[in-house]
C-alpha positions as CSV (number, residue, x, y, z in Angstrom):
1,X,37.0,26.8,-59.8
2,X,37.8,23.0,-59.3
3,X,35.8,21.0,-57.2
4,X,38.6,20.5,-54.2
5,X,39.5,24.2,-54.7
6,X,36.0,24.8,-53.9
7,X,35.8,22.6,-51.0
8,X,38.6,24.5,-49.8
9,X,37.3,27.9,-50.1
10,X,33.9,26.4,-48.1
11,X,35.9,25.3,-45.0
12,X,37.8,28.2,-45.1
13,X,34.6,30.3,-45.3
14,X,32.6,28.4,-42.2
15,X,36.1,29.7,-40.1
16,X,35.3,33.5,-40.6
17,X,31.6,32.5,-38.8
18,X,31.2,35.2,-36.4
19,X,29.9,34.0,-32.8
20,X,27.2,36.0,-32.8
21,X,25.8,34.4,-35.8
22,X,26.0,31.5,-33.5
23,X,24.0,32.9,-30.9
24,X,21.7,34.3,-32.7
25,X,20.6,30.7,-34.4
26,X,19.6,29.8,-31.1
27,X,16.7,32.0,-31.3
28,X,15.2,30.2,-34.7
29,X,15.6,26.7,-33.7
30,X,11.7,25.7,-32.8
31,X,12.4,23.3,-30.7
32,X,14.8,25.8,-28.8
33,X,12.3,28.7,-28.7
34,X,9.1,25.8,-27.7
35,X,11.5,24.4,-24.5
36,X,9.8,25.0,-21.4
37,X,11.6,24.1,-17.8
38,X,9.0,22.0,-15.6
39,X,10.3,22.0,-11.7
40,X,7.4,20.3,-10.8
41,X,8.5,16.7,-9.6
42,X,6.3,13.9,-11.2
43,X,3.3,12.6,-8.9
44,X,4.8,9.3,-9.6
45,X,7.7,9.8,-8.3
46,X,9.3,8.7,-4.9
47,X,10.6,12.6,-4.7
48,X,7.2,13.8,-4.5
49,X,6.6,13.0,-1.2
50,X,9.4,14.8,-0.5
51,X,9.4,18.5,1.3
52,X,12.6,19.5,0.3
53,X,13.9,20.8,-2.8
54,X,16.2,17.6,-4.6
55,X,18.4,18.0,-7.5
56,X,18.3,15.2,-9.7
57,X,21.3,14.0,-8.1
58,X,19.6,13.9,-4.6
59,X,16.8,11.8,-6.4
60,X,19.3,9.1,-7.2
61,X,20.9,9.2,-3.9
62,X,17.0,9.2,-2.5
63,X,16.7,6.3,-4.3
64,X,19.8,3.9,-3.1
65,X,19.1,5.4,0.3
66,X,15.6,3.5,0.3
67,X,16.9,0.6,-1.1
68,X,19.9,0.6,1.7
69,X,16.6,1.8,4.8
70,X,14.0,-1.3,3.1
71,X,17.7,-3.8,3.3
72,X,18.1,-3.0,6.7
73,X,14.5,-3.3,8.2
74,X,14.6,-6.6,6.6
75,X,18.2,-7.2,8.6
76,X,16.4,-6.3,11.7
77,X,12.9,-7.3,11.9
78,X,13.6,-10.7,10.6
79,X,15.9,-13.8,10.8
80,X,17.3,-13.9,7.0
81,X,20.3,-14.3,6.0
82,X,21.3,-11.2,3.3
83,X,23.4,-12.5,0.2
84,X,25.8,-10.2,-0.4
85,X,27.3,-12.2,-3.0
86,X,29.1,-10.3,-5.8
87,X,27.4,-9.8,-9.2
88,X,28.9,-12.4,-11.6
89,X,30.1,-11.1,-14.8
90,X,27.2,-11.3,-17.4
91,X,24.8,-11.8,-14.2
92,X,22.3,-9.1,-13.7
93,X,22.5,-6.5,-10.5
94,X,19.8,-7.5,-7.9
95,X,18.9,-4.8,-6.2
96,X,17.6,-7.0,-2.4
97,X,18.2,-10.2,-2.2
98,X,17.6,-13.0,1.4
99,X,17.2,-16.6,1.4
100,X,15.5,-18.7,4.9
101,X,17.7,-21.7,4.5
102,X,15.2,-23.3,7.2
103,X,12.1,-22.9,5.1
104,X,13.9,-23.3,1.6
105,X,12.8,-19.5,0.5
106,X,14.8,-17.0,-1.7
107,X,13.7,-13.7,-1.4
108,X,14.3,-11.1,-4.1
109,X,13.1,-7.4,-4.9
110,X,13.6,-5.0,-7.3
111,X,13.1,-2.0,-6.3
112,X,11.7,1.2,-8.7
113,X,11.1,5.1,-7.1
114,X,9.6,5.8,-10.3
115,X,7.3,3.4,-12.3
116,X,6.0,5.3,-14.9
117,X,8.6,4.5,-17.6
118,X,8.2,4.6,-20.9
119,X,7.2,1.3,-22.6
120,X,10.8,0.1,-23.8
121,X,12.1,0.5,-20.4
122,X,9.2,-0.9,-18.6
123,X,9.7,-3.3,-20.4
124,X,13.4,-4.0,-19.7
125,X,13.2,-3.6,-16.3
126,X,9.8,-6.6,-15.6
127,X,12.3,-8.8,-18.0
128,X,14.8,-8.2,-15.8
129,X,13.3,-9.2,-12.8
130,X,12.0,-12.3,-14.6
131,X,15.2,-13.5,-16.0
132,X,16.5,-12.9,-12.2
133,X,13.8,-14.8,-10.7
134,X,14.7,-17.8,-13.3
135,X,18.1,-17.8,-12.4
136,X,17.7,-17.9,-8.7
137,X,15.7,-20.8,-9.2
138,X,17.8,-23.5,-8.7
139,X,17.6,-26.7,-6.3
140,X,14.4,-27.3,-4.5
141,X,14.0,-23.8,-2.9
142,X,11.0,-21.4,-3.3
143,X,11.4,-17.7,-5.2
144,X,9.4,-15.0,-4.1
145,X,9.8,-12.0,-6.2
146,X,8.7,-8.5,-6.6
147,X,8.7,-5.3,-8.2
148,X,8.4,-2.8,-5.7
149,X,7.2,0.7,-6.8
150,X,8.7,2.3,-3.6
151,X,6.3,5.3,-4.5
152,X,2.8,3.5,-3.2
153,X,1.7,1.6,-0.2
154,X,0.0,-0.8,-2.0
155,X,-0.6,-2.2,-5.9
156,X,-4.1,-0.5,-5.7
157,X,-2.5,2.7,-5.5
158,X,-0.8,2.5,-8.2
159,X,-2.5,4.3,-11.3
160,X,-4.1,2.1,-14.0
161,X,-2.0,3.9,-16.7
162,X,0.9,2.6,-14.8
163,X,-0.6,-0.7,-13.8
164,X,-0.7,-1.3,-17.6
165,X,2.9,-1.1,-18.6
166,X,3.3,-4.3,-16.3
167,X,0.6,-6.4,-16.7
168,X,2.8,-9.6,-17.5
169,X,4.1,-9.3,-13.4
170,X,1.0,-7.9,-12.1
171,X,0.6,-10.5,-9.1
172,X,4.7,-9.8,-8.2
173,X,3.9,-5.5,-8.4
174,X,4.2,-4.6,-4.8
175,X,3.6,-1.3,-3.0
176,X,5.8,-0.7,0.1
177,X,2.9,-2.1,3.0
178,X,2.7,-5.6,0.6
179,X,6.9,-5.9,0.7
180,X,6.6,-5.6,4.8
181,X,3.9,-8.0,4.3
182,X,6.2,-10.7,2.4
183,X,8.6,-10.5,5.2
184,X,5.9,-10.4,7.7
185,X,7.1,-7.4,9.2
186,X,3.9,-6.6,10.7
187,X,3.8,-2.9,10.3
188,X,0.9,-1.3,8.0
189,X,1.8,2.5,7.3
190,X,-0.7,5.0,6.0
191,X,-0.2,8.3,3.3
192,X,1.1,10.1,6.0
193,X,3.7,8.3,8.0
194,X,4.6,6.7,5.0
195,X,5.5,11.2,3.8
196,X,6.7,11.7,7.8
197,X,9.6,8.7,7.1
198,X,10.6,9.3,3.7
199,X,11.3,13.0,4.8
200,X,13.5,11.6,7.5
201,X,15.2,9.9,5.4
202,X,15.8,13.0,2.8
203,X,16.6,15.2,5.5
204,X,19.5,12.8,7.7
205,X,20.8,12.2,3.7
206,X,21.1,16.1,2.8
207,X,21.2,18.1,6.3
């Protein structure tokens, strides 16, 4: 048989493949067979404090909902002006971002419900903020910056194996109680006011 007859012959062969030889090589694939489903939510993670079951979807929406509540306490407890400027083409997204035009201050946060990325994507994300934070500073006016793990109260909450992946930013790694504090927003909440408002939050998003 020549070779292209015998190429033929193979392609016509894999069509006769019953299904259930498909389904069963499911079962022999060890990575298949080893798979386990964890439903427990990471202790790093902003959904842990959270009561209610979240879909990964709700996690996200979590997420951008903290980022809108932080925006808005800022809005409301202090005299800054947001920039709501659109993102330039080729510009990075910032995620908060006031100025004080009176005192010559831009203030920008990044803000992160999970930390505890892998090294590549830590990495990203702390090189993001620092090539924001060099292009916001422009003219004579101050930048003060931070990484905000929206998951803690303050940096010394944060585990070391975390602390690690962001060494290069450490003094700009903010808990939530330390980004109130660079607004001087003088509210200090604890472990479990901190849970109580994140819940209300979850629950006026997904009731």
């Amino acid at each position: 048989m020549s070779e292209a007859l015998a190429t033929s012959k193979q392609i016509e062969d894999t069509k006769t493949i019953a299904f259930e030889q498909l389904i069963k090589l499911v079962d022999i694939i060890p990575y298949i067979s080893q798979c386990t489903s964890n439903k427990e939510r990471s202790t790093s993670s902003l959904s842990y404090l959270i009561t209610r079951e979240l879909s990964q979807s709700d996690c996200i929406k979590l997420g951008i909902a903290v980022e809108k509540y932080l925006t808005e306490c800022i809005e409301k407890f202090t005299i800054l002006d947001n920039i709501r400027t659109p993102n330039k083409k080729g510009k990075k997204e910032k995620d908060i971002l006031f100025t004080d035009h009176k005192q010559k201050i831009i203030y920008y946060i990044e803000v992160k419900n999970n930390l505890n990325l892998d090294t590549e994507k830590s990495k990203l994300t702390y090189e993001k903020c620092v090539k924001i934070k060099e292009e916001l500073d422009i003219n004579d006016y101050t930048i003060k910056w931070c990484l905000l793990g929206a998951r803690y109260l303050h940096y010394n909450d944060i585990p070391c194996n975390i602390k690690t992946k962001y060494l290069s930013i450490k003094d700009n790694l903010f808990g939530v109680n330390q980004f109130f504090e660079l607004f001087k927003i003088n509210i200090k909440l604890t472990n479990n006011n901190y849970k109580v408002l994140l819940n209300k939050i979850a629950d006026s998003c997904f009731n």
